[in-house]
PDB file with one MODEL, atoms N, CA, C and O in Angstrom:
MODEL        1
ATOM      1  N   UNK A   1     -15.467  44.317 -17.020  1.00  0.00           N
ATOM      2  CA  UNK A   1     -15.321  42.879 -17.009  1.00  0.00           C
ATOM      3  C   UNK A   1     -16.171  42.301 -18.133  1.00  0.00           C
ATOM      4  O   UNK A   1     -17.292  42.643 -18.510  1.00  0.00           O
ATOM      5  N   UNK A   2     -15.421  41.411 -18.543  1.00  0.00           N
ATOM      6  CA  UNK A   2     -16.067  40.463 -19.858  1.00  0.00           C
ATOM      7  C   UNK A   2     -17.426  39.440 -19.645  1.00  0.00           C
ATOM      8  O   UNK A   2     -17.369  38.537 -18.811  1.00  0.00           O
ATOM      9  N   UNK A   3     -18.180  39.577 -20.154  1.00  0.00           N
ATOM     10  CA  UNK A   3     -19.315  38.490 -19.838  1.00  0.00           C
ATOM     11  C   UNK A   3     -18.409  37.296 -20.544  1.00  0.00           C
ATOM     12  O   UNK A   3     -17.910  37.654 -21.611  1.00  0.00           O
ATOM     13  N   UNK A   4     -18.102  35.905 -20.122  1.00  0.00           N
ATOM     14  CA  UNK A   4     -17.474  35.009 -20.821  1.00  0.00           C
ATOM     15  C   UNK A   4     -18.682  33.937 -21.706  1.00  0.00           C
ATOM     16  O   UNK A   4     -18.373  33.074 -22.527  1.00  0.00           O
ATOM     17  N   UNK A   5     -19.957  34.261 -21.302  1.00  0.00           N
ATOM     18  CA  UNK A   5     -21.540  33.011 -21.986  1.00  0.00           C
ATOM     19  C   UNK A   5     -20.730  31.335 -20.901  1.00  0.00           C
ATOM     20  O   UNK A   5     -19.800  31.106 -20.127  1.00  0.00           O
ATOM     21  N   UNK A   6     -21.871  30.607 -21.569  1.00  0.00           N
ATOM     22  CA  UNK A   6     -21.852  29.898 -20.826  1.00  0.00           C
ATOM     23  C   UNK A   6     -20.876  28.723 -21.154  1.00  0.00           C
ATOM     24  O   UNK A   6     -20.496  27.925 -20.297  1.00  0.00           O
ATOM     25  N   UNK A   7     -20.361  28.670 -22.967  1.00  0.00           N
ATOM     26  CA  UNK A   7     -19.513  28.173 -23.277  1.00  0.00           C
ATOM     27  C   UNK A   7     -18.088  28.223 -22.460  1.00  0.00           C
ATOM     28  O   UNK A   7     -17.407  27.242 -22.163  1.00  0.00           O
ATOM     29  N   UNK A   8     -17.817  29.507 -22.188  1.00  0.00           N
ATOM     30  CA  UNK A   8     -16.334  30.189 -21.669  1.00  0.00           C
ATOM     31  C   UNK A   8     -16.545  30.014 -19.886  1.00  0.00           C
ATOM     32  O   UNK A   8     -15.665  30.063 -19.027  1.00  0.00           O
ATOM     33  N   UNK A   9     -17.500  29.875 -19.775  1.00  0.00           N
ATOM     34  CA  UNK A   9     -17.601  29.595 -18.159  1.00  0.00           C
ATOM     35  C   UNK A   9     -17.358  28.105 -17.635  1.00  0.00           C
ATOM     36  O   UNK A   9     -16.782  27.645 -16.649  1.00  0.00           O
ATOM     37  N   UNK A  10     -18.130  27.478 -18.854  1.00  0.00           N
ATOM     38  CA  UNK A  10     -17.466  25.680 -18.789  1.00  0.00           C
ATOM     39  C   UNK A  10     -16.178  25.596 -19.428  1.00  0.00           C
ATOM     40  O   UNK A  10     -15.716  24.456 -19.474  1.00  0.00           O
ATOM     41  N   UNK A  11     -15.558  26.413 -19.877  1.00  0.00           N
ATOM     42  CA  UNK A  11     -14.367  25.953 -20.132  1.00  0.00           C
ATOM     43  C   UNK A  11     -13.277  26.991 -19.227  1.00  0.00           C
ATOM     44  O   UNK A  11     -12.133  26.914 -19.673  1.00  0.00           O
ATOM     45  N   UNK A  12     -13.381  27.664 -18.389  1.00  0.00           N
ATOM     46  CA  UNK A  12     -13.230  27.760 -17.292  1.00  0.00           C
ATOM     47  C   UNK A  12     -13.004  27.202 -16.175  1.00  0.00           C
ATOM     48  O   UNK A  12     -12.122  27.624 -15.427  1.00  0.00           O
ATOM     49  N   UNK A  13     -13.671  26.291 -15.916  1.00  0.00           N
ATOM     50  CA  UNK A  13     -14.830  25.467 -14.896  1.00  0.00           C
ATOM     51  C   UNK A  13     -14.099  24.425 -15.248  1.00  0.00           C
ATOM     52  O   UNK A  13     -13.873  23.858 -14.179  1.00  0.00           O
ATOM     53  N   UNK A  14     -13.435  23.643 -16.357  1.00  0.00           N
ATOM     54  CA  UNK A  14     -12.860  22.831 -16.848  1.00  0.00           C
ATOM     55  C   UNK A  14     -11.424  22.978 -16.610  1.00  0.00           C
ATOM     56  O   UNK A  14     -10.940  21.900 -16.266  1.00  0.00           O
ATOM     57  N   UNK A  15     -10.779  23.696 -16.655  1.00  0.00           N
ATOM     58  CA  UNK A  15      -9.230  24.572 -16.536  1.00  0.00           C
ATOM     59  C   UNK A  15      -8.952  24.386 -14.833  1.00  0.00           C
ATOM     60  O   UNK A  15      -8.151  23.660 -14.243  1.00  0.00           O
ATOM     61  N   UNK A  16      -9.686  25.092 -14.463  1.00  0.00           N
ATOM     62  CA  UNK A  16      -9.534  25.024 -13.047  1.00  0.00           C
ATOM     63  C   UNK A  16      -9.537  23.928 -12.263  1.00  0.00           C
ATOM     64  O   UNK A  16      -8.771  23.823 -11.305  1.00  0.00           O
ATOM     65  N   UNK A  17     -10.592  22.812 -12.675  1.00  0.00           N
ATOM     66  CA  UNK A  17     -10.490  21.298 -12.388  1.00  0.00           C
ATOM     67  C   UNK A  17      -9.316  20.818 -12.309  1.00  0.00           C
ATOM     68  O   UNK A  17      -8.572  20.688 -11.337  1.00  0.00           O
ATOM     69  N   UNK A  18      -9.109  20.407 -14.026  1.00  0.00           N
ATOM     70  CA  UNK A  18      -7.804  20.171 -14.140  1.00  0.00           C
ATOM     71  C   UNK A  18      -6.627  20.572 -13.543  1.00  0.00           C
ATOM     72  O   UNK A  18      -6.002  19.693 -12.949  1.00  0.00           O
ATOM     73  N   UNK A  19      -6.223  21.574 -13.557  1.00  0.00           N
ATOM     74  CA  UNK A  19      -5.124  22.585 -12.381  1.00  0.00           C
ATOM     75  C   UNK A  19      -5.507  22.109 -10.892  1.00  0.00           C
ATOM     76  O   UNK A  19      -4.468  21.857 -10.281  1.00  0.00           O
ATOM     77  N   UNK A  20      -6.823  21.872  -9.992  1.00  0.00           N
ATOM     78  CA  UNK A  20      -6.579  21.404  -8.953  1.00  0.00           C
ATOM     79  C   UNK A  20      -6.575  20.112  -8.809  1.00  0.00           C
ATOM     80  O   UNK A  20      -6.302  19.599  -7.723  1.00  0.00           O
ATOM     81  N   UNK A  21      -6.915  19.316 -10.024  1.00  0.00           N
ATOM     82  CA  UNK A  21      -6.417  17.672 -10.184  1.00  0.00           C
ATOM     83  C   UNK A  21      -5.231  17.407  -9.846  1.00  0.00           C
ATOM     84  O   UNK A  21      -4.953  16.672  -8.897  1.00  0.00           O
ATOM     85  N   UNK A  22      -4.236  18.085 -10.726  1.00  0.00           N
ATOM     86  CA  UNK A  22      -2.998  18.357 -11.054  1.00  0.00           C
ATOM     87  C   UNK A  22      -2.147  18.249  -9.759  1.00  0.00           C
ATOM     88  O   UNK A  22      -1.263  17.462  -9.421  1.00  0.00           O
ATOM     89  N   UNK A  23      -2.885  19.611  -8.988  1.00  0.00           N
ATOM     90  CA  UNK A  23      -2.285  19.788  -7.724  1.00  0.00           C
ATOM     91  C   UNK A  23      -2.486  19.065  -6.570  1.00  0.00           C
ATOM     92  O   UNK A  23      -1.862  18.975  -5.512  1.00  0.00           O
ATOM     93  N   UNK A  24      -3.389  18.622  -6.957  1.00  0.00           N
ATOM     94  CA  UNK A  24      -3.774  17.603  -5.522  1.00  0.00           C
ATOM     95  C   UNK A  24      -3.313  16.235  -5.697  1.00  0.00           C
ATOM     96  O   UNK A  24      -3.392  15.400  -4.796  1.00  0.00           O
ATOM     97  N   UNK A  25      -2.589  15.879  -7.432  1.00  0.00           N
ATOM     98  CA  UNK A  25      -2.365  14.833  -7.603  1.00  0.00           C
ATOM     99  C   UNK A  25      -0.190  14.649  -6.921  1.00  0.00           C
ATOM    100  O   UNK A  25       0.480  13.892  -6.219  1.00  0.00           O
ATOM    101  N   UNK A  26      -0.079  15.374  -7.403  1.00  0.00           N
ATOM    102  CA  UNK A  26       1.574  16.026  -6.414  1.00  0.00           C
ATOM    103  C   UNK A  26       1.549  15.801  -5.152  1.00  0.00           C
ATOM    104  O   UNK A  26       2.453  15.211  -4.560  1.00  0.00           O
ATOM    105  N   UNK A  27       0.450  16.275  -4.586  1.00  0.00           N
ATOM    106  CA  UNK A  27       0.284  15.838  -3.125  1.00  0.00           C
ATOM    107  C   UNK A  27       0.095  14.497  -2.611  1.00  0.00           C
ATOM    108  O   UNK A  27       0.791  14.003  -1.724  1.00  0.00           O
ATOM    109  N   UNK A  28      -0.678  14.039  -3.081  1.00  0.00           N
ATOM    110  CA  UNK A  28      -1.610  12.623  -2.320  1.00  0.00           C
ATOM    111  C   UNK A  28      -0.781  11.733  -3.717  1.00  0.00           C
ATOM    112  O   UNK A  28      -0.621  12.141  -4.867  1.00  0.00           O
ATOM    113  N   UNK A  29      -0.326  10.312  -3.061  1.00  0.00           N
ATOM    114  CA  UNK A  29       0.298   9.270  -3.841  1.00  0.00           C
ATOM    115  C   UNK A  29      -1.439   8.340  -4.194  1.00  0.00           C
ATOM    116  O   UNK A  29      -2.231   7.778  -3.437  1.00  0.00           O
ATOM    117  N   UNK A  30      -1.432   8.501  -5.226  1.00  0.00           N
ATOM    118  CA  UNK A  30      -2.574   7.680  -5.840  1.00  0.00           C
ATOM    119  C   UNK A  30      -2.491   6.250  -6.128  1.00  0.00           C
ATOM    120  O   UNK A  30      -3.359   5.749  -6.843  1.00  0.00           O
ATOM    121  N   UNK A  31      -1.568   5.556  -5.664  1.00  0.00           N
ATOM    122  CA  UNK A  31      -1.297   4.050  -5.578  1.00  0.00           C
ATOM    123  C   UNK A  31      -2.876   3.285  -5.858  1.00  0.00           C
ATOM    124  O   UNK A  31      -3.815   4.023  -6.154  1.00  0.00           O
ATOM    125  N   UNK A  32      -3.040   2.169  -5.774  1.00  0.00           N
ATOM    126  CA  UNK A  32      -4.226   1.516  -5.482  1.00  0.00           C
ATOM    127  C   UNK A  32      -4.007   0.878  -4.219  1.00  0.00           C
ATOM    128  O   UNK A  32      -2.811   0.852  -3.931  1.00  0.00           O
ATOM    129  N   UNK A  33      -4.840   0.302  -3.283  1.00  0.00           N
ATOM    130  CA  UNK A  33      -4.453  -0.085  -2.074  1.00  0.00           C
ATOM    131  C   UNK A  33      -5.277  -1.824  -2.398  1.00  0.00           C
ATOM    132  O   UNK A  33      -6.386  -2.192  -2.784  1.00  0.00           O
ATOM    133  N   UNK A  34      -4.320  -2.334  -2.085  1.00  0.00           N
ATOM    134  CA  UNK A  34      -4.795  -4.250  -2.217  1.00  0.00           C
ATOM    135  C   UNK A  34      -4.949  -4.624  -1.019  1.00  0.00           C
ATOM    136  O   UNK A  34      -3.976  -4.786  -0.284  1.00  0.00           O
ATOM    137  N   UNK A  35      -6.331  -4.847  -0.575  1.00  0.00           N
ATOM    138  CA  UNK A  35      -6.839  -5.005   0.613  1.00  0.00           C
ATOM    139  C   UNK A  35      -6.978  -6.257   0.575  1.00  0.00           C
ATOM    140  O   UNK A  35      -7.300  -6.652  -0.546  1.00  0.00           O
ATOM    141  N   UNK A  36      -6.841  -7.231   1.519  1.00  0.00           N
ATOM    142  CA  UNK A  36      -6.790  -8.416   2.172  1.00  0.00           C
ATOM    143  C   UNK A  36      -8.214  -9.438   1.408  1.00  0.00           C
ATOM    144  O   UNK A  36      -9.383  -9.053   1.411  1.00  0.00           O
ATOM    145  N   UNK A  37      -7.829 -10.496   0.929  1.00  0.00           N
ATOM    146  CA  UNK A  37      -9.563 -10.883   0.664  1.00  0.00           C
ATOM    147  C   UNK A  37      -9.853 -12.008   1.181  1.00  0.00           C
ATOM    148  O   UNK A  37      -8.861 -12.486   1.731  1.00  0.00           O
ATOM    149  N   UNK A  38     -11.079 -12.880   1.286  1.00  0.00           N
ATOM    150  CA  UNK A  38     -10.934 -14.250   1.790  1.00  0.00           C
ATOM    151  C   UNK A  38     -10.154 -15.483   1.249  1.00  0.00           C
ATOM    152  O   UNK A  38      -9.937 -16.548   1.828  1.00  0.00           O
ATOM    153  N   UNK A  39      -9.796 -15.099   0.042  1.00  0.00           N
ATOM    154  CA  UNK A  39      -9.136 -16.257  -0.743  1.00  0.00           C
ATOM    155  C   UNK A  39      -7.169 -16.297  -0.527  1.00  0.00           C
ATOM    156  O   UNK A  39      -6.287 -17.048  -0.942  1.00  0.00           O
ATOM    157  N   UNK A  40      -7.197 -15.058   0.334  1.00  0.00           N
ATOM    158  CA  UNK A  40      -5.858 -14.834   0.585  1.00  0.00           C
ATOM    159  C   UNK A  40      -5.038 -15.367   2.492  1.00  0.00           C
ATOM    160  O   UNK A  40      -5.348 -14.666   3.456  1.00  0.00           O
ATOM    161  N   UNK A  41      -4.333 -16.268   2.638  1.00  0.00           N
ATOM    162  CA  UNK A  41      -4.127 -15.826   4.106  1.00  0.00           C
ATOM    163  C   UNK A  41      -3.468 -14.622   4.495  1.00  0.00           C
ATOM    164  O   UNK A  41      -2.620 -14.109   3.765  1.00  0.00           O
ATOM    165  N   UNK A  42      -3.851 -14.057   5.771  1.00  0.00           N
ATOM    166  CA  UNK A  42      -3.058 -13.132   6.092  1.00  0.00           C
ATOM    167  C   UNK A  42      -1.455 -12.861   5.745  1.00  0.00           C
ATOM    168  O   UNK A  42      -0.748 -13.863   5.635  1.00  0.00           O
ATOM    169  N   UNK A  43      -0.957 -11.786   5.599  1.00  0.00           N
ATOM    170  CA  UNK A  43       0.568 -11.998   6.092  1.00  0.00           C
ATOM    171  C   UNK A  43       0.900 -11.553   7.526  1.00  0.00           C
ATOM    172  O   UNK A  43       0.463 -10.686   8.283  1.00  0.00           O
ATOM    173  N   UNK A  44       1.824 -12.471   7.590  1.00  0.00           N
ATOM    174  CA  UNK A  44       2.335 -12.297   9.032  1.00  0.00           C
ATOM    175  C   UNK A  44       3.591 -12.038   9.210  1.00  0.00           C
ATOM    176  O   UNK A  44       4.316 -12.265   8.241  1.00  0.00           O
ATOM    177  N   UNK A  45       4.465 -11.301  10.922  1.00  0.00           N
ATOM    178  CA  UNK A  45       5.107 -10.981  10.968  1.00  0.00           C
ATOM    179  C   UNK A  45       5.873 -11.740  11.585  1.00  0.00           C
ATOM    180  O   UNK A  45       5.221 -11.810  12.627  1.00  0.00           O
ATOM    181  N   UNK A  46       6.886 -12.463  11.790  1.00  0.00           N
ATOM    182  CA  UNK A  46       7.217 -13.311  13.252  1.00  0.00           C
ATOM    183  C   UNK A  46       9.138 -12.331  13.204  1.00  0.00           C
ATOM    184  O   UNK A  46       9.991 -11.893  12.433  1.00  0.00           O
ATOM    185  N   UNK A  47       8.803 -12.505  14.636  1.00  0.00           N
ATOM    186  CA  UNK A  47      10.055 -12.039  15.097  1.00  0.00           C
ATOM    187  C   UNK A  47      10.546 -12.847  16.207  1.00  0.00           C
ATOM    188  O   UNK A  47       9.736 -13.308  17.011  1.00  0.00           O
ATOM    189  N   UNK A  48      12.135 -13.122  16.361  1.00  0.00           N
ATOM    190  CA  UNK A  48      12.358 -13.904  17.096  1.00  0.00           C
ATOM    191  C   UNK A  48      12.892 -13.119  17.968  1.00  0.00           C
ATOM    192  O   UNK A  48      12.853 -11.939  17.621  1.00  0.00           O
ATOM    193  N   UNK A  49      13.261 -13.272  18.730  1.00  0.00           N
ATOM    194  CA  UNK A  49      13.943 -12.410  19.925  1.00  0.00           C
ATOM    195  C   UNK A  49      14.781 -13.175  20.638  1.00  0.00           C
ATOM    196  O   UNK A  49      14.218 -13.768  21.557  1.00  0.00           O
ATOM    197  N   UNK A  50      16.203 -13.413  20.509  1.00  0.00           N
ATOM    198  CA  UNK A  50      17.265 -14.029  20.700  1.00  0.00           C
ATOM    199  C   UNK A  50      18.261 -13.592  21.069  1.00  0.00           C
ATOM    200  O   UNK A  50      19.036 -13.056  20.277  1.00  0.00           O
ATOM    201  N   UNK A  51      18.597 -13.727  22.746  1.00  0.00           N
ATOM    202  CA  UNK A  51      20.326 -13.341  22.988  1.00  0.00           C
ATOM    203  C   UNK A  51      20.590 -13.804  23.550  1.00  0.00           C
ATOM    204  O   UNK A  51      19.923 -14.128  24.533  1.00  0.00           O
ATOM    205  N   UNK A  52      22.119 -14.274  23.247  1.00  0.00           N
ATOM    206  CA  UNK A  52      22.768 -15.405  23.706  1.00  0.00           C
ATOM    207  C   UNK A  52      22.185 -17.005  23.860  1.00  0.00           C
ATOM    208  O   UNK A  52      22.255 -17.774  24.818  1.00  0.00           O
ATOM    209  N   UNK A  53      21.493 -17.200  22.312  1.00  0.00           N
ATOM    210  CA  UNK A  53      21.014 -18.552  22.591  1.00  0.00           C
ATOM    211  C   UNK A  53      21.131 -18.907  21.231  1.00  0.00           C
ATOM    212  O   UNK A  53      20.218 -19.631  20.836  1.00  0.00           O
ATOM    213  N   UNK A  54      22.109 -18.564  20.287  1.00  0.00           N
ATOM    214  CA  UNK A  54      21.956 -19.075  18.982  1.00  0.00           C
ATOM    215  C   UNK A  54      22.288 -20.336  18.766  1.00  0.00           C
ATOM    216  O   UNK A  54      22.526 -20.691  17.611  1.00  0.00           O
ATOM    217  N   UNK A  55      22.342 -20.954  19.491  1.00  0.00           N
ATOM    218  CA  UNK A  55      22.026 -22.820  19.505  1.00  0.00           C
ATOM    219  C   UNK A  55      20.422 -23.226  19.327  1.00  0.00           C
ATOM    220  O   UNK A  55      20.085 -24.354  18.968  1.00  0.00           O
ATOM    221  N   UNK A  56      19.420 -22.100  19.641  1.00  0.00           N
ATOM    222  CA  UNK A  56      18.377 -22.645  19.435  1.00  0.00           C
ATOM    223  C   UNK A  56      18.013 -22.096  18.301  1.00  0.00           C
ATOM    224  O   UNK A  56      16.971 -22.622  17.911  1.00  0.00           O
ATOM    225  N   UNK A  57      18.569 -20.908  17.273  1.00  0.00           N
ATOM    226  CA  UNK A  57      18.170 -20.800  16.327  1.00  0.00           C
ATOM    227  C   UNK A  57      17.884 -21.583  15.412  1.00  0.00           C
ATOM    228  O   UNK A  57      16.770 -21.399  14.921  1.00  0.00           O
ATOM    229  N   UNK A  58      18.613 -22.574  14.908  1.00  0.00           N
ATOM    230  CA  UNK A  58      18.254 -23.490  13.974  1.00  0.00           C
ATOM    231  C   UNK A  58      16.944 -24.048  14.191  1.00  0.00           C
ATOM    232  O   UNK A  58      16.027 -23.998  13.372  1.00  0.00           O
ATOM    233  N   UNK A  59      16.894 -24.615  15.396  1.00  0.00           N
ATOM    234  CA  UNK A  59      15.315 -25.229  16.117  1.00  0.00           C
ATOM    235  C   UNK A  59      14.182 -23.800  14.970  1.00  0.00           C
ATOM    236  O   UNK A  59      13.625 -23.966  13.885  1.00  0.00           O
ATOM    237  N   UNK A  60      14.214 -23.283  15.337  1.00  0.00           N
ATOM    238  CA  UNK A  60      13.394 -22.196  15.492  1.00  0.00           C
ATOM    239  C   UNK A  60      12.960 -21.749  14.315  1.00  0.00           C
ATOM    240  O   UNK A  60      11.839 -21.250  14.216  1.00  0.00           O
ATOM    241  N   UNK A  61      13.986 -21.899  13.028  1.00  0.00           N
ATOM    242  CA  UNK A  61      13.925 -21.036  12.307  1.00  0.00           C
ATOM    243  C   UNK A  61      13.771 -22.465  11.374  1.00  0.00           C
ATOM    244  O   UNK A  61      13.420 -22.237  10.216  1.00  0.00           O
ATOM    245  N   UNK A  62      13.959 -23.727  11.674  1.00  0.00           N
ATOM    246  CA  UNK A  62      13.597 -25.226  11.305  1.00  0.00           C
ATOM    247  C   UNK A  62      12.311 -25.370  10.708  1.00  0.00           C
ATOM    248  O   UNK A  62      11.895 -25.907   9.681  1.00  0.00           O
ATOM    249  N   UNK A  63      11.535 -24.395  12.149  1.00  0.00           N
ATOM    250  CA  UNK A  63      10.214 -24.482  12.521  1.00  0.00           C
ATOM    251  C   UNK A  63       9.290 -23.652  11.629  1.00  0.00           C
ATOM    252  O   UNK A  63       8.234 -24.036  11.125  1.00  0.00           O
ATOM    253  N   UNK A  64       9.729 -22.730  11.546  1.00  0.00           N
ATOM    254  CA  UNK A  64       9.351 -21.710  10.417  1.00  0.00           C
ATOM    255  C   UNK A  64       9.360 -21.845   9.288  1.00  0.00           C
ATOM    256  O   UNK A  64       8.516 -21.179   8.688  1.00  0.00           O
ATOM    257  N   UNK A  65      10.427 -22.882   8.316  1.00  0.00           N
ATOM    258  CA  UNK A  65      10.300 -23.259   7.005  1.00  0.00           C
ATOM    259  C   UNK A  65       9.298 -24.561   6.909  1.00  0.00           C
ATOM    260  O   UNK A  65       8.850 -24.983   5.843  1.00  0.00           O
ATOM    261  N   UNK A  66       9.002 -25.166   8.295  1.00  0.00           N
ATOM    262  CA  UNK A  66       8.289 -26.399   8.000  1.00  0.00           C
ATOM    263  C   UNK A  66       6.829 -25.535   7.921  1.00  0.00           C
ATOM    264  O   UNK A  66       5.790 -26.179   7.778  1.00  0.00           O
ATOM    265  N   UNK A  67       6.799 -24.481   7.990  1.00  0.00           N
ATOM    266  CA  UNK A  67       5.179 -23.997   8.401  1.00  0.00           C
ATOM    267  C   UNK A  67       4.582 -24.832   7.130  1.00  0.00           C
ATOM    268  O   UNK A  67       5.181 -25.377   6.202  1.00  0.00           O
ATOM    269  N   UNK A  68       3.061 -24.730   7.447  1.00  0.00           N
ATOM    270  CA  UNK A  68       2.356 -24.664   6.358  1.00  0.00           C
ATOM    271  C   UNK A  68       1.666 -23.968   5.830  1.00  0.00           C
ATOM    272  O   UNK A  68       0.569 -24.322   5.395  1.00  0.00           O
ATOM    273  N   UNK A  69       2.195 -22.662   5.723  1.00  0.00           N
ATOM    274  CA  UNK A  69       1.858 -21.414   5.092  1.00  0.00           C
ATOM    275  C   UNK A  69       2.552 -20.693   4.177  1.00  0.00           C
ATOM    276  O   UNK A  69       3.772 -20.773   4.033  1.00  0.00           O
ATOM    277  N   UNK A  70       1.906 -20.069   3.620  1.00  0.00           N
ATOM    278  CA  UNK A  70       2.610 -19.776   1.732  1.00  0.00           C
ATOM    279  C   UNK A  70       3.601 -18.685   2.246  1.00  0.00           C
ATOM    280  O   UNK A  70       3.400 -17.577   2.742  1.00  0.00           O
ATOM    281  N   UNK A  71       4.927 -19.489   1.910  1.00  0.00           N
ATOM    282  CA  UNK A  71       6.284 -18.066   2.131  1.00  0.00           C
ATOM    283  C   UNK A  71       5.928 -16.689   2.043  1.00  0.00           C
ATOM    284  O   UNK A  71       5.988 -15.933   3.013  1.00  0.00           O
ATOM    285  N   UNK A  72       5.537 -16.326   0.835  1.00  0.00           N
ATOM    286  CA  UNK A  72       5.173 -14.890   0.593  1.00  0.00           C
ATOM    287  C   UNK A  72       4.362 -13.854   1.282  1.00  0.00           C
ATOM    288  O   UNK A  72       4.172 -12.677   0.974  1.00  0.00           O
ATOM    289  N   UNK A  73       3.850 -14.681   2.463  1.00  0.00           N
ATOM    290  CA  UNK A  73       2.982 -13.957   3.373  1.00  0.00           C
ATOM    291  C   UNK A  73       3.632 -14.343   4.393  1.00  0.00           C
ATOM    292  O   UNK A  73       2.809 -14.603   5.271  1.00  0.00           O
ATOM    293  N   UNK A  74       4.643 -14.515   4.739  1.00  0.00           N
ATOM    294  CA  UNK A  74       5.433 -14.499   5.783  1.00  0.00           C
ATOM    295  C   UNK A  74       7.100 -13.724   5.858  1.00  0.00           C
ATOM    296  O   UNK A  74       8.184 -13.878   5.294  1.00  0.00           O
ATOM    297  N   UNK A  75       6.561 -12.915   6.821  1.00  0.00           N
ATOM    298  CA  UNK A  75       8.541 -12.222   6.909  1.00  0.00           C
ATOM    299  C   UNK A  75       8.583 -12.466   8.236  1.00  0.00           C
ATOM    300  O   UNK A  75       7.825 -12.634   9.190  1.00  0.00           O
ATOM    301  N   UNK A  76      10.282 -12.410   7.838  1.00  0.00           N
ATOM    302  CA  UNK A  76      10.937 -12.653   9.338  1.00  0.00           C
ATOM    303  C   UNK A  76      11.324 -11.707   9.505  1.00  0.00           C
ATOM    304  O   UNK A  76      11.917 -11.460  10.555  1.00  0.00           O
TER     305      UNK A  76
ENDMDL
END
């Protein structure tokens, strides 16, 4: 077996990094995650739950565009 010095051992040491960067980067989705802050309102979910009453939908869904909360943080 070859003595590699200490040059060939960091570049070794370097190779192998890279290659399990590589591989672990295939695996795991590296997105950034945008976490909630105080300057933001929540988003919210609303669900209606409706059968046999779509006469009150309009009411309802009236009610929901009058909110006063920023569309984009709201799904229906």
């Amino acid at each position: 077996m070859t003595d590699l010095g200490a040059s060939g051992k960091l570049l070794l040491g370097l190779l192998l990094l890279e290659t399990w960067i590589g591989f672990i980067h295939t695996f795991i989705d590296l997105e950034p995650v945008l976490h909630e802050t105080p300057l933001l309102k929540p988003k919210v979910v609303i669900a209606i739950l409706a059968r046999n009453s779509e006469h009150s939908l309009p009411y309802f869904l009236g009610c929901i565009e009058r909110l006063d909360y920023p569309k984009d943080r709201i799904s229906i």
